[in-house]
Backbone as CSV, one residue per row, in Angstrom:
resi,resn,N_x,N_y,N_z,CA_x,CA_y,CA_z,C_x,C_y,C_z
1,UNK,92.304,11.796,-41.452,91.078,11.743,-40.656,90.016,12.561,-41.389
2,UNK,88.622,12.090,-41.247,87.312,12.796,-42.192,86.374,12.599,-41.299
3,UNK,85.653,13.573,-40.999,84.583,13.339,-40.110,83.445,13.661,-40.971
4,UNK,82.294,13.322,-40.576,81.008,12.706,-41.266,79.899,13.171,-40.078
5,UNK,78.774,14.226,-40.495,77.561,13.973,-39.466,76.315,13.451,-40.142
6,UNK,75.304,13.197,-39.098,73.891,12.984,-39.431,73.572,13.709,-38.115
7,UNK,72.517,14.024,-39.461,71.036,15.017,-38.166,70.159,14.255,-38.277
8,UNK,69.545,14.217,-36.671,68.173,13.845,-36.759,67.584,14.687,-35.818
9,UNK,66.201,14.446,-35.707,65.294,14.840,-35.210,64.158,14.655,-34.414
10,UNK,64.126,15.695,-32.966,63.044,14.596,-32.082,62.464,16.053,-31.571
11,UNK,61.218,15.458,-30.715,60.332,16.470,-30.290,60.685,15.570,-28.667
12,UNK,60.251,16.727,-27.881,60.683,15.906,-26.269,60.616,16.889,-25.145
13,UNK,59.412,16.412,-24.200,59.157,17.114,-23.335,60.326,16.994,-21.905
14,UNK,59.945,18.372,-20.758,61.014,17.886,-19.828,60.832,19.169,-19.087
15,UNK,61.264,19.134,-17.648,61.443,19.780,-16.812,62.387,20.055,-15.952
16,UNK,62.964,21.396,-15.702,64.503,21.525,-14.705,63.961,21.821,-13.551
17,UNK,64.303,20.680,-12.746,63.885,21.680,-11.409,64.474,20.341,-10.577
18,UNK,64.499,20.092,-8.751,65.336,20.089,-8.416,64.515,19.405,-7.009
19,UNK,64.101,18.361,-6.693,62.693,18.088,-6.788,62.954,18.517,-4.465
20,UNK,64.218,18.743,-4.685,64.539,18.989,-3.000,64.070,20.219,-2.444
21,UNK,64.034,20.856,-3.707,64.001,22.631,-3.752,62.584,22.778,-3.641
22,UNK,62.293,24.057,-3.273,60.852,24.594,-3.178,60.715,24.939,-4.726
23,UNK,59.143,25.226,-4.849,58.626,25.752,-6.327,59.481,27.064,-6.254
24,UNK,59.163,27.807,-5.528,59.717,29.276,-5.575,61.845,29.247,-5.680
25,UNK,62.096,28.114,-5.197,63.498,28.078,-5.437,64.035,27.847,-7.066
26,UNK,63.038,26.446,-7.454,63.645,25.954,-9.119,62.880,27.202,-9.697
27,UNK,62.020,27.997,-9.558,61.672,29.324,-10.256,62.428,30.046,-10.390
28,UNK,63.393,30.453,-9.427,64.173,31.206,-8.814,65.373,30.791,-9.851
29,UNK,65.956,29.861,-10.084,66.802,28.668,-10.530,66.734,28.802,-12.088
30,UNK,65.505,28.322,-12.367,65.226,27.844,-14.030,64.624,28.788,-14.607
31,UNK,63.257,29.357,-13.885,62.297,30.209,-15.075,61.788,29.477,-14.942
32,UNK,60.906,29.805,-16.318,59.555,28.968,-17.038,59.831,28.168,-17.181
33,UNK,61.147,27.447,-17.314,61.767,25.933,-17.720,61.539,25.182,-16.194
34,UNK,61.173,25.387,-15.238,60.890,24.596,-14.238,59.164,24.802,-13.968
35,UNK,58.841,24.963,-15.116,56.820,24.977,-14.868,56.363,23.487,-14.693
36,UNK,55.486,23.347,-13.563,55.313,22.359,-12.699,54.685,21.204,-13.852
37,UNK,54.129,21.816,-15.286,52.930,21.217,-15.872,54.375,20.681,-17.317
38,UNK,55.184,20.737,-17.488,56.111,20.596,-18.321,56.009,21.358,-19.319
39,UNK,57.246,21.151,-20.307,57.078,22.458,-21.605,58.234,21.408,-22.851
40,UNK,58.146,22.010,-23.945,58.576,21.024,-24.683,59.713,21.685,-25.519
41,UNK,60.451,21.038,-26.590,60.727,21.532,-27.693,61.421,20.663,-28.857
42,UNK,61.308,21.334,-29.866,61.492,20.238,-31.272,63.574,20.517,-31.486
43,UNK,63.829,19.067,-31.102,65.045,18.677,-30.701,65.619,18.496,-32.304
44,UNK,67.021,19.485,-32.417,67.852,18.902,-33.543,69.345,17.792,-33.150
45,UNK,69.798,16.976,-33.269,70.789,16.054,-33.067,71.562,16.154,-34.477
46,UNK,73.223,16.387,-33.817,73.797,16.550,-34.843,74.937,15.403,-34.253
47,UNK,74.993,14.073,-35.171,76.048,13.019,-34.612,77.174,12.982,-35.570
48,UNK,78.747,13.584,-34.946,79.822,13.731,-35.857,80.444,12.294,-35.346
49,UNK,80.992,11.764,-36.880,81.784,10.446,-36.198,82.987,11.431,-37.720
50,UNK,84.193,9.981,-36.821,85.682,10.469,-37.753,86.497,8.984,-37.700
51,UNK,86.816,8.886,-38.758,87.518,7.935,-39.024,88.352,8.030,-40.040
52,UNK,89.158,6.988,-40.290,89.893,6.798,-41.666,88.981,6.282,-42.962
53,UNK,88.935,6.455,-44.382,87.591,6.127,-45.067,88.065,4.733,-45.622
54,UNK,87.054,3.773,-45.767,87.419,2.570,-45.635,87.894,2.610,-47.607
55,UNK,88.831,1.462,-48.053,89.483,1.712,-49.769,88.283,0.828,-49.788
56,UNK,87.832,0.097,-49.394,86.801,-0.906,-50.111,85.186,-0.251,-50.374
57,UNK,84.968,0.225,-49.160,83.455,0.953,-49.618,83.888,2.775,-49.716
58,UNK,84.305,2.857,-49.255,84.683,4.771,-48.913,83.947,5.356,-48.048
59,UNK,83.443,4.706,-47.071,82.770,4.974,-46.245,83.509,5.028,-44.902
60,UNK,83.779,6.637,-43.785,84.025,6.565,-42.427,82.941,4.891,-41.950
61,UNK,81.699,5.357,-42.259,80.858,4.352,-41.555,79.240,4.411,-42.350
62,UNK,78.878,3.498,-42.445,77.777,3.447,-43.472,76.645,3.874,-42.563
63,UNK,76.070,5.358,-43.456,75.474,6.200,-42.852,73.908,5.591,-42.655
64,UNK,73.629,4.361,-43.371,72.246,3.427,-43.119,72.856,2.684,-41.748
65,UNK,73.695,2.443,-41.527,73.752,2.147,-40.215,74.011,3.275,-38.952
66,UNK,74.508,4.059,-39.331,74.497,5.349,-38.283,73.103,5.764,-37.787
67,UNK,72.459,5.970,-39.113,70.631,6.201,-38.811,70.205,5.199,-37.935
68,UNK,70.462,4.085,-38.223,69.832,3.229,-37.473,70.353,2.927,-35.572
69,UNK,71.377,3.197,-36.044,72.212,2.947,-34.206,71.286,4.629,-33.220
70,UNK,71.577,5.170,-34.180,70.761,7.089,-33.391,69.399,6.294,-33.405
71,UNK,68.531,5.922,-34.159,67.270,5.582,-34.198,66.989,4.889,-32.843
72,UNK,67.717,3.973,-32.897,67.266,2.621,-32.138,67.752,3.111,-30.590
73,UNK,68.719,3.322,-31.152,69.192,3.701,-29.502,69.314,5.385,-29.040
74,UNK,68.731,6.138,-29.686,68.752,7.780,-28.846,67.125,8.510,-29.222
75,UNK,66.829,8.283,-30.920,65.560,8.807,-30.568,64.528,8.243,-30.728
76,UNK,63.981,7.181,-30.690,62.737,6.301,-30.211,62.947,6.462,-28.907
77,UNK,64.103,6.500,-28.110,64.253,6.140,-26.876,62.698,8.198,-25.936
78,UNK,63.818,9.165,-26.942,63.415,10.533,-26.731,62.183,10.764,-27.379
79,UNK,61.479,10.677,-28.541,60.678,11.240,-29.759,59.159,11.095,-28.710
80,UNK,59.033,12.249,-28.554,57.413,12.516,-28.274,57.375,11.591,-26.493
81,UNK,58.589,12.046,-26.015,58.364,11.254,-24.233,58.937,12.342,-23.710
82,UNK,58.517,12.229,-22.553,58.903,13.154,-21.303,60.578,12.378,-20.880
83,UNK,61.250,13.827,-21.092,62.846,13.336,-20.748,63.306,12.919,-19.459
84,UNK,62.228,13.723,-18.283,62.504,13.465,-16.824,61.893,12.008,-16.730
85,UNK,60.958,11.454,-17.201,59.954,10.148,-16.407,60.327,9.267,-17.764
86,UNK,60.557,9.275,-19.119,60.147,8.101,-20.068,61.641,7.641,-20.510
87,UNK,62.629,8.363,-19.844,63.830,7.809,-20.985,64.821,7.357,-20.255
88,UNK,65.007,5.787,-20.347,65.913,4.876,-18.916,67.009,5.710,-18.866
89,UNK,67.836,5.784,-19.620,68.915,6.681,-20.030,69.438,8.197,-19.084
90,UNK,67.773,8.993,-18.899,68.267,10.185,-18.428,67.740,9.842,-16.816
91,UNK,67.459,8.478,-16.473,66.994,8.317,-14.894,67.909,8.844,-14.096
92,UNK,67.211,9.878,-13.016,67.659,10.241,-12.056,68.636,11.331,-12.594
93,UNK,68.786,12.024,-13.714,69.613,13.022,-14.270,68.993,14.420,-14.655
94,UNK,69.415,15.637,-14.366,68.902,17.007,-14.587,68.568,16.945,-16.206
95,UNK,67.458,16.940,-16.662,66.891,16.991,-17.809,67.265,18.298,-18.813
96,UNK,68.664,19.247,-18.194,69.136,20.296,-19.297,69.692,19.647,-20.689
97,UNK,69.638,20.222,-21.451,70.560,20.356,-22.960,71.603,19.730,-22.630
98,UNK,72.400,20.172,-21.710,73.602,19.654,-21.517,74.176,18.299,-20.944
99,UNK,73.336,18.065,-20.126,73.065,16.778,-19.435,72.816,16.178,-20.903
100,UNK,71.462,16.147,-21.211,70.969,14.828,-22.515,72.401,15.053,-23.195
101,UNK,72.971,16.020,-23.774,74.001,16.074,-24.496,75.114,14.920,-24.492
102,UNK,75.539,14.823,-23.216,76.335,14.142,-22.572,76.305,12.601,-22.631
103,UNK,74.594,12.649,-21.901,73.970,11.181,-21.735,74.085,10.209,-23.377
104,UNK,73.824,11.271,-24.433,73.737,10.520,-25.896,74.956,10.306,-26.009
105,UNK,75.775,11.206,-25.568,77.220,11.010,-26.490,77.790,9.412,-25.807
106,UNK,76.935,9.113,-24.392,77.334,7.788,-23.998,76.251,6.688,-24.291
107,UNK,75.519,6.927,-24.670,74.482,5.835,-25.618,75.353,5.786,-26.975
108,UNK,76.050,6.455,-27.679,76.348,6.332,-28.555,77.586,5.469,-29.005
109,UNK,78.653,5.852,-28.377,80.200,5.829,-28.705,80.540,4.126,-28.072
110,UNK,79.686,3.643,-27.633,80.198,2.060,-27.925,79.915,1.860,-28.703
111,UNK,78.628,1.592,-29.856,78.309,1.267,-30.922,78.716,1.923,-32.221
112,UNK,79.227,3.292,-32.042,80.031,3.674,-32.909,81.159,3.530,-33.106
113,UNK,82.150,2.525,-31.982,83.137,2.465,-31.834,83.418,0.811,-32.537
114,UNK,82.139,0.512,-32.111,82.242,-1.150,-32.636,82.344,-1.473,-34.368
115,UNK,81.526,0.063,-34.874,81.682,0.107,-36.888,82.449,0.708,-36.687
116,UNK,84.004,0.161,-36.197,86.042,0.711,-36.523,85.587,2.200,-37.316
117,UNK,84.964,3.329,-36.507,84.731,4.803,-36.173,84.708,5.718,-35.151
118,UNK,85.393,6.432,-34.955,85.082,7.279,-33.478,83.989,8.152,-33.323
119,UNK,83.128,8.575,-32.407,82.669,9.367,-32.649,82.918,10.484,-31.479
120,UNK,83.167,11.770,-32.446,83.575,12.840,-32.549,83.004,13.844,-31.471
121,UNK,81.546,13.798,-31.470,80.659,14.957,-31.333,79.468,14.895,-31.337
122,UNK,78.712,15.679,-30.038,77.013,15.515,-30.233,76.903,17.196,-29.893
123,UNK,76.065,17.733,-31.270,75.672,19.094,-31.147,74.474,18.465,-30.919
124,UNK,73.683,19.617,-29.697,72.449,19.410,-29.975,71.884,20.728,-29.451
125,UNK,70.603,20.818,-30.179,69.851,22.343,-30.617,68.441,21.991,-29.709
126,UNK,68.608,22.744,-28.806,66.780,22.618,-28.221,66.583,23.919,-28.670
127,UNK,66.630,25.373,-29.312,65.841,26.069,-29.533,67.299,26.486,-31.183
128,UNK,66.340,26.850,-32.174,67.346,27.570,-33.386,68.333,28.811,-32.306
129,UNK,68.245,29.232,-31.537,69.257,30.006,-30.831,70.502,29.467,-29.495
130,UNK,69.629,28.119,-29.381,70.399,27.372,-28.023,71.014,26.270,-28.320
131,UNK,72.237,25.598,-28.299,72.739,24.515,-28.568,74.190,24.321,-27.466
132,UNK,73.902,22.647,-27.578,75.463,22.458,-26.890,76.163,21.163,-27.982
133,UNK,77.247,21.581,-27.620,78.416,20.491,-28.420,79.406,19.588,-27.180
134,UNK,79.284,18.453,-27.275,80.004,17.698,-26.409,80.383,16.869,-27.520
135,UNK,82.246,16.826,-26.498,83.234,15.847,-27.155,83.868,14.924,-26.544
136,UNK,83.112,14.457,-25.492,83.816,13.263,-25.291,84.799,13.398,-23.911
């Protein structure tokens, strides 16, 4: 087994809060991360896939197609949109790190599963100090 990542990269606005709750409660709750006017940050995506490497190309999975499956389907969907209102994907879902985390790793893993690869792992970085890793 060899696992293989690609990073990409998105910018993406969003808000935690809890829309049942009073202002003073998701304050109470989130912080500044529940400010009524939204707040943003420049998103790193780290997509681990693992497979056996193919004898004919040597490739887990041809990484021009990996770019393109994350592209098409996780960040055009995210890049420069509001995570609570623009992205079908996170409808009706708490707009944390951990949540999107989750939500990609299931945008992902049919189509990574379909290029005979598993995929492994979604790190993802909303601040150089904050990150989550989901496996599935």
């Amino acid at each position: 087994m060899i696992y293989i990542t690609r990073r990409e990269r998105f910018n993406a606005a969003h808000k935690l809060f809890r829309p049942e709750w009073t202002d003073e409660q998701n304050l109470e709750v989130f912080g500044k991360c529940s400010n009524p006017n939204w707040h943003g940050h420049n998103y790193e995506l780290y997509v681990t896939v693992k497979g056996q490497i193919n004898p004919e190309t040597g490739f887990v999975i041809d990484l021009k197609e990996l770019k393109t499956i994350i592209k098409t389907h996780v960040t055009d969907a995210l890049d420069h949109k509001n995570i609570n209102l623009d992205v079908n994907f996170m409808k009706d879902k708490m707009a944390s790190t951990e949540v999107l985390a989750v939500a990609i790793f299931e945008q992902l893993k049919p189509l990574i599963d379909a290029q005979n690869a598993a995929l492994h792992s979604i790190k993802l970085y909303e601040t150089e100090n904050n990150f989550v890793e989901y496996f599935g």
